[in-house]
Backbone bond lengths (Angstrom), bond angles and torsions (degrees), N, CA, C in turn:
res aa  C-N    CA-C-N  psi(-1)  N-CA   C-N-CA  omega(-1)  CA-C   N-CA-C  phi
1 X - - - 1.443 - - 1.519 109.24 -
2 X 1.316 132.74 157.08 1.257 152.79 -170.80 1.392 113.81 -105.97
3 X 1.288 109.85 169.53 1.193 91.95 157.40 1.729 132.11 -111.86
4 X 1.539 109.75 44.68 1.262 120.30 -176.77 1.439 109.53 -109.92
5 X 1.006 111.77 113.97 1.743 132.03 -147.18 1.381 83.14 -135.96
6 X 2.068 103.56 130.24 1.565 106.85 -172.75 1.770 86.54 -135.70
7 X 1.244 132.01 102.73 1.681 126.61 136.30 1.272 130.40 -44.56
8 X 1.204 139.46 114.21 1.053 153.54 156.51 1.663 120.99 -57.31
9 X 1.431 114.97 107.02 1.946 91.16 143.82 1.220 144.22 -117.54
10 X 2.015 81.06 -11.88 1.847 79.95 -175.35 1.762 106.73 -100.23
11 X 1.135 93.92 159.29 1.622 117.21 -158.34 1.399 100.87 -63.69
12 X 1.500 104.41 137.65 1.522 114.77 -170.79 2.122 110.53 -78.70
13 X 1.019 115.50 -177.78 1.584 115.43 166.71 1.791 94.56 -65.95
14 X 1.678 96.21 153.87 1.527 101.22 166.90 1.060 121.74 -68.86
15 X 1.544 110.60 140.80 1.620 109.14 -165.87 1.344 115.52 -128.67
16 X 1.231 165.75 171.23 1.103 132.48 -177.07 1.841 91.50 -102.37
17 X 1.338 98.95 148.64 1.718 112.93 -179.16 1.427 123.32 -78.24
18 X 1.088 165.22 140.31 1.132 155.72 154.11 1.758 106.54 -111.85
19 X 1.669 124.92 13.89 1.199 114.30 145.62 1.146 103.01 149.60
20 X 1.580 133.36 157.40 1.321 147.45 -168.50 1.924 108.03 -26.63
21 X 1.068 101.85 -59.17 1.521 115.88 -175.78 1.619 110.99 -127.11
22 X 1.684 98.27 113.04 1.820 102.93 160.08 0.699 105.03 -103.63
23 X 1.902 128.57 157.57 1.359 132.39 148.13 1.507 98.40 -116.58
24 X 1.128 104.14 133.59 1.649 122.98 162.01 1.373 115.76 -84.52
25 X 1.482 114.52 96.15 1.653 99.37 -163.52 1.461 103.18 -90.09
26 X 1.434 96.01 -170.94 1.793 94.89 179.89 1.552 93.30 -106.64
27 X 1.504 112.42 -174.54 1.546 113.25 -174.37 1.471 119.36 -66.71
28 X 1.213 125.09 134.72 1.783 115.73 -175.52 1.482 97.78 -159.17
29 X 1.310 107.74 160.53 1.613 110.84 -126.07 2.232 91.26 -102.29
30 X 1.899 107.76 7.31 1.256 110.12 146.70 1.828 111.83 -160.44
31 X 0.919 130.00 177.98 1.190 131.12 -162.40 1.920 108.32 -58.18
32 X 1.189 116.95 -27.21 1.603 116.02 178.14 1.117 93.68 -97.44
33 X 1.474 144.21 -30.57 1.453 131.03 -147.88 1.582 131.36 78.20
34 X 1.294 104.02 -26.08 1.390 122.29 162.78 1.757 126.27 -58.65
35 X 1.244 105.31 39.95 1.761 111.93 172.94 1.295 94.13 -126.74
36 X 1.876 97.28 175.71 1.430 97.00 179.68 1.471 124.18 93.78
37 X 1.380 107.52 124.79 1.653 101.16 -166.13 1.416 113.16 -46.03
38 X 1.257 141.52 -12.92 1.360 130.40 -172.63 1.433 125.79 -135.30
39 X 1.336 145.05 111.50 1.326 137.17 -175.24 1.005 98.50 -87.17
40 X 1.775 88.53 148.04 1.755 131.78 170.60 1.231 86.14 -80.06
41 X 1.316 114.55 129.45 1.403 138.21 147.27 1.620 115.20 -49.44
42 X 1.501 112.75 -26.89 1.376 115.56 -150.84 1.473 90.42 -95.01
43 X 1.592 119.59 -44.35 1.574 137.67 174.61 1.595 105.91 -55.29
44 X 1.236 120.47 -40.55 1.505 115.89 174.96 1.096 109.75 -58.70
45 X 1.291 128.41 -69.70 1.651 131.97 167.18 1.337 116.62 -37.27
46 X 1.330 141.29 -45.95 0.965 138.36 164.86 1.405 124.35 -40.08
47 X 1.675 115.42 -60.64 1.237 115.15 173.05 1.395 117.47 -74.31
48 X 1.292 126.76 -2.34 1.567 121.54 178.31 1.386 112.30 -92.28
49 X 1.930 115.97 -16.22 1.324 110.09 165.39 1.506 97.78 -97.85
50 X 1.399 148.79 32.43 1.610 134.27 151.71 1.595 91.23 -113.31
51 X 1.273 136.29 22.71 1.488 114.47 179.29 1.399 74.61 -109.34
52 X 1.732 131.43 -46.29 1.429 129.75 -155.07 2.119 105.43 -78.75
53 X 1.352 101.52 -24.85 1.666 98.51 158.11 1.037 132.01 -62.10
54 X 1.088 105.17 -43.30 1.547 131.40 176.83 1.551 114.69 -36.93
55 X 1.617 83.36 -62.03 1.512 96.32 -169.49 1.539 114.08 -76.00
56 X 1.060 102.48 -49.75 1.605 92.14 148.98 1.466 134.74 -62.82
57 X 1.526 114.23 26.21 1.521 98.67 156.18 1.246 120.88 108.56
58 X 1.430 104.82 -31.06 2.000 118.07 -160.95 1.298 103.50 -82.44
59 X 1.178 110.68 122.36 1.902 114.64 169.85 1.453 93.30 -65.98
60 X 1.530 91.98 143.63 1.433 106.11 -177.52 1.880 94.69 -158.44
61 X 1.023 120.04 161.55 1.121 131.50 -142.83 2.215 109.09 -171.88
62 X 1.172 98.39 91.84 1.621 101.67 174.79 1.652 108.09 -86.30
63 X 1.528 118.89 138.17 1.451 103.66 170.74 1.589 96.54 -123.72
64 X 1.112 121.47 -170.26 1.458 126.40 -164.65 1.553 105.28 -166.15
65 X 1.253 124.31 112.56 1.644 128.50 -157.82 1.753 94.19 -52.24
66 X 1.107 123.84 -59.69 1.767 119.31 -158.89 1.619 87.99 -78.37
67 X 1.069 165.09 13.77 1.375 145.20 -172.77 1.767 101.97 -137.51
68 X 1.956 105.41 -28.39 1.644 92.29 176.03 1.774 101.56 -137.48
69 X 1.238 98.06 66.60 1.467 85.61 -158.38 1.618 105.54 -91.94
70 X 1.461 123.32 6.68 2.192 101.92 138.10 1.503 99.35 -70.18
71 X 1.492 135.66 -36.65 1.598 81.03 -169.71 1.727 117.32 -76.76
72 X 1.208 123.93 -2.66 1.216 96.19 177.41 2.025 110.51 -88.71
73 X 1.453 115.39 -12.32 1.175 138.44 166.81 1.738 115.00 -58.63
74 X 1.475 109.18 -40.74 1.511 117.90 -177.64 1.963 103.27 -81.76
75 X 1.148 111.69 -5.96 1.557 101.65 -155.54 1.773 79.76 -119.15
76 X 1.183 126.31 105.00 1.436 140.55 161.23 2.064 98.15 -49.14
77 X 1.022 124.54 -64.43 1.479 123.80 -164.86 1.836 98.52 -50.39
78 X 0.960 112.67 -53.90 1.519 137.67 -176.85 1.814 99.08 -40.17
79 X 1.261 109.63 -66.63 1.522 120.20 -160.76 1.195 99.62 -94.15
80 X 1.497 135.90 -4.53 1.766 138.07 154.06 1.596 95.60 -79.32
81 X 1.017 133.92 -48.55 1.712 130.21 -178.57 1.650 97.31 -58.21
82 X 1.175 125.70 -69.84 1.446 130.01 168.71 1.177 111.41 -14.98
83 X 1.326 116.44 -77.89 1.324 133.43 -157.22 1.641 107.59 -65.12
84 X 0.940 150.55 -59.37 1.501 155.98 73.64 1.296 100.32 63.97
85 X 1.404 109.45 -82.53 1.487 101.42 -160.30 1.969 102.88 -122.39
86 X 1.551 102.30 -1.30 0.964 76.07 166.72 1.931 121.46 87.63
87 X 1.204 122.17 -159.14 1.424 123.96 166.94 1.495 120.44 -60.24
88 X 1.382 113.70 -32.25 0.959 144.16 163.16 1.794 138.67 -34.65
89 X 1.703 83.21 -34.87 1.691 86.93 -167.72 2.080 88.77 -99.77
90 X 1.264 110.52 -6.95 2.070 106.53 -179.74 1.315 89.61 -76.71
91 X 1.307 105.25 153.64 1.031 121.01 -22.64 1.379 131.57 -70.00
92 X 1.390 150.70 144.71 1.825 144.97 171.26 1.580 87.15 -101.41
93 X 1.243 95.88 150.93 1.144 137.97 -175.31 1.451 104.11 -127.25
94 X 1.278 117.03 125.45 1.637 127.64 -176.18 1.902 113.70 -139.12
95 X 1.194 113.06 109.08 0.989 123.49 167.70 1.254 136.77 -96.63
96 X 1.437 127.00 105.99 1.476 114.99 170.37 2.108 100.08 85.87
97 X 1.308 123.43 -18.88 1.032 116.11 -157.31 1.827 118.58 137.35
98 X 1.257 109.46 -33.19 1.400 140.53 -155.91 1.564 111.99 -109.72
99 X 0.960 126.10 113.29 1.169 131.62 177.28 1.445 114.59 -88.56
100 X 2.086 104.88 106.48 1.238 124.29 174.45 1.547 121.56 -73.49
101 X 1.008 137.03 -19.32 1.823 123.39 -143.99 1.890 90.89 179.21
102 X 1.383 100.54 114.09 1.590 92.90 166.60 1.450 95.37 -128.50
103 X 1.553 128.12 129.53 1.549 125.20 135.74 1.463 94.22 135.71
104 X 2.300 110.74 0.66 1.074 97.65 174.22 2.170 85.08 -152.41
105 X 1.726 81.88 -178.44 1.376 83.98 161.05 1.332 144.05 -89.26
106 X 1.188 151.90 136.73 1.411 124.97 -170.76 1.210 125.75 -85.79
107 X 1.272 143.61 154.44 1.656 134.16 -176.33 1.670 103.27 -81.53
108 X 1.053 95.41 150.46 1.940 122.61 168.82 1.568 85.77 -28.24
109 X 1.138 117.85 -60.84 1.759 111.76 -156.47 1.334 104.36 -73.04
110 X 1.783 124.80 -49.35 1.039 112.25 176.48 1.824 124.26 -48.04
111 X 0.732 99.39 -36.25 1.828 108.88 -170.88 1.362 94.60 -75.81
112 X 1.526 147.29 -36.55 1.205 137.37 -171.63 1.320 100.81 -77.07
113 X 1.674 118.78 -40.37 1.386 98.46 -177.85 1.651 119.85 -77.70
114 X 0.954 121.64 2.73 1.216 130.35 -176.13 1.391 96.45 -94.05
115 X 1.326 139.03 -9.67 1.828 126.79 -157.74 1.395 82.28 -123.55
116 X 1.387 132.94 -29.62 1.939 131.14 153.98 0.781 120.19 -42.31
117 X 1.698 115.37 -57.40 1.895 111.45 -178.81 1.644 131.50 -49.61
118 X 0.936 132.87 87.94 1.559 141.97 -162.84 1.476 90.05 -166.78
């Protein structure tokens, strides 16, 4: 990851949803990222705010280009961020429809306030 970190507010084209919270991850060598002699600090946090969504309820949905690659193919905003930036713009972060956070992850708080706004 970089350090070019993009927030989103205004509302993306309609997309079709597959659930409260996507992450578009970047490539990692298993579906959490958590293998491998050494943990990402950043991957720990990550999965400790989708175990704590979870449990509260929120469809959430991780994709991973080599393991779901229509969804990043079905989502036009997704594969213009790609294209654009490339490796660069994973992870996206998609809320509700709307693309919150590209080039990083978002915190527990960010994503809650984003699943409030309505």
């Amino acid at each position: 990851m970089n350090g070019n970190v993009t927030f989103f507010d205004a509302p993306t084209s309609s997309q079709p949803m597959s659930g409260d919270v996507e992450f578009f991850d970047p490539p990692m060598c298993c579906p959490t990222g958590l293998c491998g002699p050494t943990l990402d600090q950043t991957l720990l946090d990550v999965n400790e705010m989708v175990i704590k969504l979870k449990d509260a309820e929120t469809e959430l949905e991780r994709y991973q280009m080599i393991s779901h690659p229509n969804a990043f193919m079905q989502n036009a905003e997704v594969m213009r961020l790609v294209r654009e930036r490339q490796m660069d713009a994973l992870p996206i972060t998609i809320i509700r429809g709307q693309v919150i956070k590209v080039g990083a992850y978002p915190t527990l708080e960010e994503v809650q306030e984003a699943l409030n706004k309505e």
